[in-house]
C-alpha positions, 0 to 999 in steps of 0.5 A: 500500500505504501509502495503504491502511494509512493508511486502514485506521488512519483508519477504525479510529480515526475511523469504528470506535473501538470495534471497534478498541478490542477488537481493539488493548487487549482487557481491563484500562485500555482507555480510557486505552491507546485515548487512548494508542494515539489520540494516536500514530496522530494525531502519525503523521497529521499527520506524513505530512500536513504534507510533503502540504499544503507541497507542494501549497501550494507547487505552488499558489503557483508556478502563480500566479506563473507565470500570475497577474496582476503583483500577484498573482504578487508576492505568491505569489513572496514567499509561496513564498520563505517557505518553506524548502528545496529544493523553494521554491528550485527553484520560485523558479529556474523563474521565474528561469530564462532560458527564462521570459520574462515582460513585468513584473519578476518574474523580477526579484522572484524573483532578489531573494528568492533572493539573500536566501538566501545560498545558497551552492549557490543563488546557483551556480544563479543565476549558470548563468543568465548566458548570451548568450541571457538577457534584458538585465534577468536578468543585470543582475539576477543580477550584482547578486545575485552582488556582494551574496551569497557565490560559490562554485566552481561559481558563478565557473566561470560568471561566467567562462564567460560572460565567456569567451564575450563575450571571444569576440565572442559577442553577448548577445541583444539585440545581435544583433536590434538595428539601432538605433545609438543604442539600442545604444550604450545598451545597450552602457552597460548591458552594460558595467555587468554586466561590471563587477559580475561583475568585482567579483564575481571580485575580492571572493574573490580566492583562489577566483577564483585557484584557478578560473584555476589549475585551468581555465584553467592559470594558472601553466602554461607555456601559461595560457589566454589570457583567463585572463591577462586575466581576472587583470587585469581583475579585479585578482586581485593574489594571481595575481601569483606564477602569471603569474610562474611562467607568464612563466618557462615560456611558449613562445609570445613574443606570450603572454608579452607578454601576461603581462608586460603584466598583471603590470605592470597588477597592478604585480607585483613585478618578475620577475627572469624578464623580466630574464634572458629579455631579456638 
C-alpha cells in the first residue's frame, strides 16, 4: 500500500506535473505552491530512500566479506564498520561469530573494528563468543578486545562462564583433536595467555566483577560457589575481601572454608577475627 502511494506521488510529480498541478493548487500562485508542494514530496523521497540504499549497501558489503577474496573482504569489513548502528554491528558479529570459520584473519579484522566501538552492549556480544568450541585465534582475539574496551554485566557473566567451564576440565577445541605433545604444550602457552587477559579483564572493574560473584555465584553466602572463591583470587578482586569474610563466618562445609581462608590470605585480607574464634 505504501509502495503504491509512493508511486502514485512519483508519477504525479515526475511523469504528470501538470495534471497534478490542477488537481493539488487549482487557481491563484500555482507555480510557486507546485515548487512548494515539489520540494516536500522530494525531502519525503529521499527520506524513505536513504534507510533503502544503507541497507542494501550494507547487505552488499557483508556478502563480500563473507565470500570475497582476503583483500577484498578487508576492505568491505572496514567499509561496513563505517557505518553506524545496529544493523553494521550485527553484520560485523556474523563474521565474528564462532560458527564462521574462515582460513585468513578476518574474523580477526572484524573483532578489531568492533572493539573500536566501545560498545558497551557490543563488546557483551563479543565476549558470548568465548566458548570451548571457538577457534584458538577468536578468543585470543576477543580477550584482547575485552582488556582494551569497557565490560559490562552481561559481558563478565561470560568471561566467567567460560572460565567456569575450563575450571571444569572442559577442553577448548583444539585440545581435544590434538595428539601432538609438543604442539600442545604450545598451545597450552597460548591458552594460558587468554586466561590471563580475561583475568585482567575481571580485575580492571573490580566492583562489577564483585557484584557478578555476589549475585551468581553467592559470594558472601554461607555456601559461595566454589570457583567463585577462586575466581576472587585469581583475579585479585581485593574489594571481595569483606564477602569471603562474611562467607568464612557462615560456611558449613570445613574443606570450603579452607578454601576461603586460603584466598583471603592470597588477597592478604585483613585478618578475620572469624578464623580466630572458629579455631579456638
Amino acid at each position: 500500500m505504501a509502495a503504491g502511494w509512493l508511486f502514485a506521488l512519483i508519477y504525479g510529480v515526475v511523469v504528470k506535473p501538470d495534471a497534478m498541478r490542477e488537481k493539488i493548487v487549482g487557481a491563484g500562485s500555482r507555480s510557486t505552491k507546485f515548487r512548494l508542494l515539489s520540494l516536500f514530496l522530494l525531502s519525503i523521497l529521499v527520506a524513505l530512500a536513504l534507510p533503502l540504499y544503507r541497507h542494501h549497501r550494507m547487505t552488499e558489503l557483508y556478502k563480500k566479506a563473507l565470500r570475497g577474496q582476503t583483500s577484498d573482504a578487508d576492505s568491505a569489513m572496514r567499509e561496513l564498520g563505517n557505518f553506524h548502528g545496529e544493523e553494521s554491528a550485527d553484520l560485523l558479529l556474523r563474521l565474528a561469530s564462532p560458527t564462521s570459520r574462515f582460513v585468513d584473519n578476518r574474523q580477526t579484522v572484524a573483532v578489531q573494528i568492533l572493539a573500536r566501538r566501545n560498545n558497551a552492549t557490543v563488546t557483551a556480544r563479543l565476549a558470548e563468543s568465548l566458548k570451548p568450541y571457538s577457534s584458538l585465534s577468536l578468543r585470543k582475539d576477543v580477550s584482547q578486545a575485552l582488556l582494551e574496551t569497557d565490560c559490562n554485566f552481561v559481558c563478565i557473566q561470560s568471561v566467567l562462564h567460560y572460565l567456569e567451564r575450563l575450571s571444569c576440565r572442559e577442553l577448548n577445541v583444539e585440545e581435544a583433536f590434538e595428539r601432538n605433545s609438543d604442539f600442545r604444550s604450545g598451545l597450552k602457552a597460548e591458552q594460558d595467555e587468554i586466561v590471563r587477559r580475561l583475568l585482567q579483564v575481571l580485575s580492571k572493574d573490580q566492583d562489577l566483577t564483585k557484584h557478578v560473584l555476589t549475585s551468581e555465584y553467592g559470594l558472601g553466602t554461607d555456601y559461595p560457589s566454589r570457583f567463585g572463591v577462586e575466581i576472587a583470587g585469581s583475579a585479585q578482586i581485593k574489594s571481595a575481601c569483606p564477602l569471603l569474610d562474611n562467607s568464612s563466618s557462615k560456611a558449613f562445609d570445613g574443606a570450603l572454608r579452607e578454601q576461603i581462608y586460603t584466598v583471603m590470605q592470597q588477597l592478604r585480607c585483613p585478618a578475620s577475627t572469624h578464623r580466630n574464634s572458629n579455631t579456638q
